[in-house]
C-alpha positions in Angstrom: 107.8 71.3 78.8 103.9 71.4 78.4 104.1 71.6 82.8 106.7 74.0 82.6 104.8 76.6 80.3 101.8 75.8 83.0 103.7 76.8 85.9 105.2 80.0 83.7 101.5 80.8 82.7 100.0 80.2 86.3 102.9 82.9 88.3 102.6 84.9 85.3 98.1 85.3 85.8 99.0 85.5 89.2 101.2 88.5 89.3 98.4 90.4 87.2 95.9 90.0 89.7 98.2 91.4 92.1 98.6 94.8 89.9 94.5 94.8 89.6 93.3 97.4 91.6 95.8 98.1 93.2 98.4 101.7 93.7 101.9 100.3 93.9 104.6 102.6 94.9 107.6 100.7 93.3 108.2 97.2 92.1 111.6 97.8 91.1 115.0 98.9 93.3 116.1 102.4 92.4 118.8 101.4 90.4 122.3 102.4 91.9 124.7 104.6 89.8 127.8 102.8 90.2 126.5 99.1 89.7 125.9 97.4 86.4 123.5 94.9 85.6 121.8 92.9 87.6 118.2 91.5 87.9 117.0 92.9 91.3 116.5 89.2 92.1 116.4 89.7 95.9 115.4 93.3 96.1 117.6 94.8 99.1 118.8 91.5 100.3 121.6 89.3 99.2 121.5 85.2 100.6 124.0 83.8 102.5 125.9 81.3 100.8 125.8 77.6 102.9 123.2 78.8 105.5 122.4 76.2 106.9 124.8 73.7 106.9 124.1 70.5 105.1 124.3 67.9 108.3 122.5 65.3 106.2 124.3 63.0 103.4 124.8 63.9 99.7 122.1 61.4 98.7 119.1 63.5 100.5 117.7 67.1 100.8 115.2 69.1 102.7 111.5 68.2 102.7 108.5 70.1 103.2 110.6 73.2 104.7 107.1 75.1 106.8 108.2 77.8 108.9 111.5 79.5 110.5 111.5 81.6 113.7 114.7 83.4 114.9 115.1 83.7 118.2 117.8 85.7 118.0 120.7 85.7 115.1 122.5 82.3 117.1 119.5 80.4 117.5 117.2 79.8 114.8 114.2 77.4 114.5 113.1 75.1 111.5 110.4 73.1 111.0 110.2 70.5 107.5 108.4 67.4 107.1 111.4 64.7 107.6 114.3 64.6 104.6 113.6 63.2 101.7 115.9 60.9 98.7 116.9 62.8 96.2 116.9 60.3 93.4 112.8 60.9 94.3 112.8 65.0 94.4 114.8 64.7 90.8 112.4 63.9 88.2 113.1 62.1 85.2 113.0 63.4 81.6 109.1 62.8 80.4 108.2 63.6 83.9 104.5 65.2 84.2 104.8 66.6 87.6 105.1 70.2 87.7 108.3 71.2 88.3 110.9 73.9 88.3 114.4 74.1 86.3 116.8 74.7 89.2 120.9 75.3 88.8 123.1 77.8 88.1 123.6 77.0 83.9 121.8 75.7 81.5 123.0 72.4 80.8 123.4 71.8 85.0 119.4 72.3 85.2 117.7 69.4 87.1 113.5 69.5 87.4 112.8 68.8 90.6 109.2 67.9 92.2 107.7 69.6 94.8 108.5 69.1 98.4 104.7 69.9 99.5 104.3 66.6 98.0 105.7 64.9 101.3 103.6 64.5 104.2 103.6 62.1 107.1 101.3 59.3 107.0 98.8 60.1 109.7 98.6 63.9 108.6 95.0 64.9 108.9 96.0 67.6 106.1 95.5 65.1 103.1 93.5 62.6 105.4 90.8 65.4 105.1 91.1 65.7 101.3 93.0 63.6 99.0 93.1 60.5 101.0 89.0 60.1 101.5 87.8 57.5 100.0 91.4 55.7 98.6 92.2 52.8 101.3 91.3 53.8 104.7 88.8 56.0 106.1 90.0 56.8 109.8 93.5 56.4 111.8 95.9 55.8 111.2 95.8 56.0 107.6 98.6 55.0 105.7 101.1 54.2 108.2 101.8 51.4 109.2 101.6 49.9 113.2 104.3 48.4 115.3 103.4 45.3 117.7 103.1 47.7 120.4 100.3 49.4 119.1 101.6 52.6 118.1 101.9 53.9 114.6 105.6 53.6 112.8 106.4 57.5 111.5 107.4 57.6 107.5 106.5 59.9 104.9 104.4 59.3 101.8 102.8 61.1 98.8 100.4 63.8 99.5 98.1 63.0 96.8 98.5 59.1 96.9 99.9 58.3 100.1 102.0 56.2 98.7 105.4 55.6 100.3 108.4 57.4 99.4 111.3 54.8 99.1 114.2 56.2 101.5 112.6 58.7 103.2 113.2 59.6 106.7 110.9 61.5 109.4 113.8 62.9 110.9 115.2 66.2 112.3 111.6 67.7 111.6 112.4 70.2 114.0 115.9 71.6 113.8 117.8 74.5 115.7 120.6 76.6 114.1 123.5 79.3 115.0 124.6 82.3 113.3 126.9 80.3 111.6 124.2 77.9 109.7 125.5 74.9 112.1 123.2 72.8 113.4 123.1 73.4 116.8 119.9 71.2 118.2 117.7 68.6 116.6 114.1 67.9 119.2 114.1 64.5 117.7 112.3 63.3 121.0 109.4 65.2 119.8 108.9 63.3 116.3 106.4 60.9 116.6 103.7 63.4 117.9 104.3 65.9 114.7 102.8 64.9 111.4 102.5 68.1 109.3 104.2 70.7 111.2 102.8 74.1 109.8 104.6 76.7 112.4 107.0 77.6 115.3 107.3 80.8 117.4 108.1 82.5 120.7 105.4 84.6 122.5 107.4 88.3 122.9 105.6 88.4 126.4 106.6 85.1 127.8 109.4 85.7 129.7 110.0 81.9 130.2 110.2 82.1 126.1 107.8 78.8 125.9 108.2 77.5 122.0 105.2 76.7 120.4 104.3 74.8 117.5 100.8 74.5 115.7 100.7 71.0 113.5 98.0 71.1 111.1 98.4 67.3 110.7 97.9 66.2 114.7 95.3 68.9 114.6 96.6 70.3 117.5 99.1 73.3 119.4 102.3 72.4 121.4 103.5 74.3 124.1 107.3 73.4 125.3 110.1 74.8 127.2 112.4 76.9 125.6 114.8 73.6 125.5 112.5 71.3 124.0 113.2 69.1 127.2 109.3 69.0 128.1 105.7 69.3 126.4 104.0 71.6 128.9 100.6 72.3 127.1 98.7 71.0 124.3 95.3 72.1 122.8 93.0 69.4 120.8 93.5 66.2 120.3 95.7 64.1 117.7 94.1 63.1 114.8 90.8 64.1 116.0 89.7 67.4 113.5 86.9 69.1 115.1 84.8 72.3 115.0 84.0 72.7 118.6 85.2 74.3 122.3 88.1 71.4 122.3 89.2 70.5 119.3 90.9 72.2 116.1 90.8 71.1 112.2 94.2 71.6 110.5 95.2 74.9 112.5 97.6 77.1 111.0 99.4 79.5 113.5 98.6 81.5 116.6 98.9 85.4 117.5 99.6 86.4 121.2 97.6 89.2 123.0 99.8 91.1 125.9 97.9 89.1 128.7 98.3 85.9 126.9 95.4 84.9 125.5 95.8 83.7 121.9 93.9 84.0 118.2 94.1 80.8 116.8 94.1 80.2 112.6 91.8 77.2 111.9 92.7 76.3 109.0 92.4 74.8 105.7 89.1 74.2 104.7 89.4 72.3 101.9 87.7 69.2 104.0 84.4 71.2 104.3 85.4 72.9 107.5 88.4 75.1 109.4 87.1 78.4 108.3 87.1 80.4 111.6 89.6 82.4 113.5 89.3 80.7 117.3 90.8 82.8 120.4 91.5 80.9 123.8 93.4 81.8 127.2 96.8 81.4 128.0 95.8 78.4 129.8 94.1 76.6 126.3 90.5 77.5 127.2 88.2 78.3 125.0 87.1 81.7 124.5 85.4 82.8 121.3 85.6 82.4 117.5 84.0 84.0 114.3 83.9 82.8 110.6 82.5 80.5 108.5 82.6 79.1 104.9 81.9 81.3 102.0 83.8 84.6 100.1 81.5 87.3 102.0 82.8 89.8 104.8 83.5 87.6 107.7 83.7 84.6 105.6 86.8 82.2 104.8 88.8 79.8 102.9 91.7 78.3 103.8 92.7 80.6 107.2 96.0 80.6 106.4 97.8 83.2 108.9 96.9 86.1 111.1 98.6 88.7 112.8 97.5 91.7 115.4 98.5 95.6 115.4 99.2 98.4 117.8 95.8 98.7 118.2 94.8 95.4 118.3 93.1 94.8 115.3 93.4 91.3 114.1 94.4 90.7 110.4 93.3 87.3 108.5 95.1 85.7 105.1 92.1 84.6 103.4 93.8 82.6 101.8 91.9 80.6 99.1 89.9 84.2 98.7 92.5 85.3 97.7 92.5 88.4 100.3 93.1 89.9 103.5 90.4 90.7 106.4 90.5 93.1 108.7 88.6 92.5 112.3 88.5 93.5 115.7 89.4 92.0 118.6 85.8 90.7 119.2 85.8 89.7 115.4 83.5 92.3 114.0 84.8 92.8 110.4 86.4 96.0 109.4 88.1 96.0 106.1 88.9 93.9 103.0 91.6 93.8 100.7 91.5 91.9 97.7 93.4 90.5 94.5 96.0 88.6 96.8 96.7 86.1 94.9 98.4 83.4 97.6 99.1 85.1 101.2 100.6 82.0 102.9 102.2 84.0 105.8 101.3 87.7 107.2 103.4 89.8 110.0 103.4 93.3 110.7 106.6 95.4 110.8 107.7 97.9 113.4 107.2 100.8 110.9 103.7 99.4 111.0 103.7 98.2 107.8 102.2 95.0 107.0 104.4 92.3 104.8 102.7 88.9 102.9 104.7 86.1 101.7 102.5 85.7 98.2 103.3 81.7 97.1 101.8 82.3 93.8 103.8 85.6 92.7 106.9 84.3 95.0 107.4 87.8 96.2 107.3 89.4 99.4 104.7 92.3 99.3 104.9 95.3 101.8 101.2 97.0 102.6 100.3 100.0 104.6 97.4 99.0 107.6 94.9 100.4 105.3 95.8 97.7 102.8 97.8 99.7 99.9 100.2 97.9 98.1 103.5 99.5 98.5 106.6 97.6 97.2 107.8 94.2 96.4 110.7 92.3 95.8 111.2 88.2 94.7 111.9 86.6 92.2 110.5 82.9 91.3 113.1 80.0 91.5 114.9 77.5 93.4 118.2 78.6 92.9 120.0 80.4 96.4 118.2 83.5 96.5 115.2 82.8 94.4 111.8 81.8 96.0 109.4 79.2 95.7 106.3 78.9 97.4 107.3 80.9 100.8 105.3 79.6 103.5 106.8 81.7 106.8 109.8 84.5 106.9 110.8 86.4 110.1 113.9 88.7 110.8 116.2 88.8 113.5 117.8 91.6 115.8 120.1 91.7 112.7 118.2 92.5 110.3 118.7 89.5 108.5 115.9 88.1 107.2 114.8 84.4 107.1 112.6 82.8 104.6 110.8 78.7 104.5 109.8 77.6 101.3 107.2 74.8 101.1 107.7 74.1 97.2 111.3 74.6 96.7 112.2 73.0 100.4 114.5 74.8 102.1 115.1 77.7 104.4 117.3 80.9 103.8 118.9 83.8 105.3 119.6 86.4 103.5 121.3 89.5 104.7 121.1 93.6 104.2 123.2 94.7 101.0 125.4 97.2 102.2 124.1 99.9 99.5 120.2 98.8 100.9 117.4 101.4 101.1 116.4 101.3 104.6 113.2 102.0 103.7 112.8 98.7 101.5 114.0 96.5 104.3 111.6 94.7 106.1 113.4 95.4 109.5 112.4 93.9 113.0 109.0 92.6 113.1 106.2 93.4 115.7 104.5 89.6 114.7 104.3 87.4 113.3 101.7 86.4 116.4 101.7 89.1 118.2 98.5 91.9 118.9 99.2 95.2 120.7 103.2 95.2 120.7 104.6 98.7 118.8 
């Protein structure tokens, strides 16, 4: 109970230093005059009941659930970190991990732990951090190696690397219909993904390449729109590095019309990846900006980034707790604070800028000069609820999509018929794109 009143406390601080300084223009739906009750838990959206479809058996669930990308309403893109047991996600009465009560009654309520505490056991994202220092101190960690040299994949703790007993690194990136059927599963890709952070399609590749940045291999993937070959990647696995030809824990990429890319790098909680890198379509390097601290220009944690109409380049500061605002040559141009989490940024075609805020669990609309506007959410892991949202996108639909790194799962939710247009977040420009109305 004493974690439970710590995670109440924590959202609750949280969602007050969203309110400082700040103008909202509603939090709230205006209420509509024939419905009754209700809690406004999903703002304008309802979920979709059974999206996806469970594939896997009764005895596991989703792990680390890191981004979504729709590429159109019949073929959606998952990423998550391998599945994992559920009699090790259900904690046990006098548990002290911090958890959340899930289930739809009282007496049905199940603490669960958090699926963030999964990773794969060569992930330079806690090889940087928690694992310094505790048994190994280089590659390939705690995994274990086959007798033909190369590592054997599993999951273990974040914090501990310990194993996790029935855990499987499997279906870590996963393809689904309108339907919520699973539809394709790029298991041939598994072994060289160890903490895959985000998956999207460039709007001016007409090949529609699919690209995936793993913060754990330290590097970006470039395939063929059917997964059948790796055409491109940039740095090299398990190598974190500052320079021309490597990366350290990237986080996600945003497209310029001619292809050149702005790169997220990264987490910096290992003493480095505080810089926004751009290179060409080709993976050369072309210029970056940044480095660690809390002034103008400065970062921690580059967590996502996204480009407008007229291509300036907007940065989730995330451990700042803000938003930057740059050109495309990186000179710094604006700043907005009291953020509490911005774990993913995109810009919508009404050129309106949305976060997914992981410590309020809200989705959080903003004008391009960084107003706060409207929000809906509501904190949970119940269908519908959120908890920690890492990545969202919308489809030609106007569904909307939504990958939650705490709770683990993905969702779709859908319009409600009576919806405000004008609180939807409609068809997105980004994420990772700069110069596309």
């Amino acid at each position: 109970m004493k974690n439970r009143k710590w995670v109440a406390g924590a959202v609750g601080a949280a969602a007050l230093c969203l309110i400082a300084g700040t103008a909202p223009r509603s939090f709230a739906a205006e209420p509509a005059a024939a419905v009754k009750g209700g809690g406004d838990v999903s703002g304008p959206y309802e979920v979709v009941s059974n999206w996806p479809q469970p594939f896997f058996g009764p005895d596991m669930t989703w792990g680390r659930t890191s981004s979504v990308f729709a590429e159109s309403p019949d073929r959606v893109f998952v990423l998550m970190s391998g599945i994992l047991p559920l009699n090790w996600r259900n904690l046990q009465d006098g548990s002290k991990e911090i958890a959340r009560e899930v289930g739809p009654g009282w007496n049905e309520r199940q603490p669960q732990r958090r699926t963030d505490d999964s990773t794969h056991c060569a992930s330079s994202r806690p090889a940087l951090t928690s694992w310094k220092g505790k048994k190994q101190e280089h590659f390939p960690w705690y995994c274990e190696v086959g007798k033909d040299g190369k590592i054997i994949d599993s999951t273990v703790q974040f914090y501990s690397g310990e194993p996790i007993p029935g855990a499987k690194w499997e279906h870590v990136l996963t393809v689904y219909n309108h339907e919520g059927k699973l539809i394709e599963d790029w298991s041939q890709w598994n072994s060289i993904l160890s903490h895959p952070h985000f998956i999207m399609i460039s709007p001016y590749d007409p090949e529609k390449h699919v690209w995936v940045v793993d913060t754990g291999m330290d590097q970006i993937h470039k395939f063929t729109n059917d997964g059948k070959k790796l055409v491109m990647s940039i740095g090299e696995a398990h190598v974190p590095g500052y320079d021309k030809t490597h990366l350290a824990t990237p986080t996600m990429i945003a497209f310029t019309p001619n292809g050149d890319m702005y790169v997220s790098d990264g987490y910096s909680d290992g003493g480095g990846g505080t810089r926004v890198v751009k290179f060409d379509k080709n993976g050369k390097y072309l210029m970056e900006w940044g480095k660690p601290g809390n002034g103008p220009g400065q970062f921690n944690t580059v967590h996502s980034i996204a480009g407008d109409a007229q291509g300036r380049i907007y940065v989730a500061d995330r451990t700042n707790r803000r938003i930057q605002v740059f050109d495309g040559n990186g000179k710094f141009l604006d700043m907005w604070p009291n953020i509490p989490f911005p774990n993913h940024i995109a810009i919508s075609k009404t050129g309106h800028l949305w976060v997914a805020d992981g410590y309020v669990n809200k989705m959080l609309e903003f004008d391009l000069d960084g107003h706060l506007l409207s929000s809906f959410g509501t904190f949970g892991n119940s269908p519908g609820y959120f908890w920690g949202t890492h990545y969202f996108h919308t489809d030609s639909e106007g569904n909307l999509y939504t990958a939650d790194v705490f709770g683990g799962h993905v969702q779709k939710f859908r319009p409600k018929k009576d919806a405000d247009p004008k609180r939807l977040i409609g068809q997105l420009t980004s994420p990772g794109t700069v110069g596309l109305k």
